[in-house]
N, C-alpha and C positions, 0 to 999 in steps of 0.2 A: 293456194287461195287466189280466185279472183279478183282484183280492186279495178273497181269503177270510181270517176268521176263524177261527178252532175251538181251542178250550180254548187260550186264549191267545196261538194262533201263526198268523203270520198266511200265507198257499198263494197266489203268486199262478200263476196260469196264464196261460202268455201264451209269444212268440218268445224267445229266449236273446239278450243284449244284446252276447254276444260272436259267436253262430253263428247266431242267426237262427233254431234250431231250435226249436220246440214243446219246452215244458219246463213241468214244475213248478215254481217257486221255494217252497220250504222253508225258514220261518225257523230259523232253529238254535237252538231251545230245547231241554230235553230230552224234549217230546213231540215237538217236529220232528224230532229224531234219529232218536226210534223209528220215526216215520213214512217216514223217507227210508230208513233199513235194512230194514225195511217192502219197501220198491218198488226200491227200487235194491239191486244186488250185485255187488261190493263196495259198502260206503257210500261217497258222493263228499266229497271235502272241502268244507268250506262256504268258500264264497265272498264275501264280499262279506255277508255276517251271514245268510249263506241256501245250504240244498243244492240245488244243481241236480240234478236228474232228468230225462231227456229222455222226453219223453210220445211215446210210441210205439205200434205195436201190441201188442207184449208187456205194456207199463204199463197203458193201455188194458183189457183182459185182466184184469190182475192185479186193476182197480180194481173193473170188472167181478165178477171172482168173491167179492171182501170183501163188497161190498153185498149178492149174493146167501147171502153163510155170513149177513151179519149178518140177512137179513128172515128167516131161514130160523132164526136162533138164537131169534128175538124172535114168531116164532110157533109154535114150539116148544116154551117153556119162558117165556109168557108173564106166568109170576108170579115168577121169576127173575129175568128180564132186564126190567128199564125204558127200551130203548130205543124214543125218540120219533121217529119216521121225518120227521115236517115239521115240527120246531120249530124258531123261529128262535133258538134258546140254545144248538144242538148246531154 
């Protein structure tokens, strides 16, 4: 399984250790919440100190069109927005 960092929380990707399925593991902070209410609908209960979210073609998609609003906000309104597209601190 993959573990990510990001403001705090740690995202791993990787199979579901109950179903085998392609999942995001979501730690349950409160930026993980917002992330997993984010991607998932209903939000899943957290598990195990983390929300699962099944990575699917819909998620996929969805993750899909975030990065595209956000390179599209950040060249847009380039004196606004300080989003750093390859830093390793985001």
């Amino acid at each position: 399984m993959e573990t990510f960092v990001v403001a705090g929380t740690e995202i791993q990707l990787g199979p579901d250790p109950v179903t085998g399925l392609p999942t995001l593991r979501i730690q349950a902070t409160p930026w993980g919440a917002c992330l997993a209410q984010l991607l998932a609908e209903p939000l899943p209960p957290p598990r195990d100190g983390c929300y699962a979210v099944p990575h699917d073609h819909q998620l996929d998609a969805q993750l899909c069109d975030l990065v595209e609003l956000f390179i599209t906000a950040r060249y847009a309104h380039p004196d606004l927005l300080q989003l750093r597209l390859l830093s390793q601190e985001v």
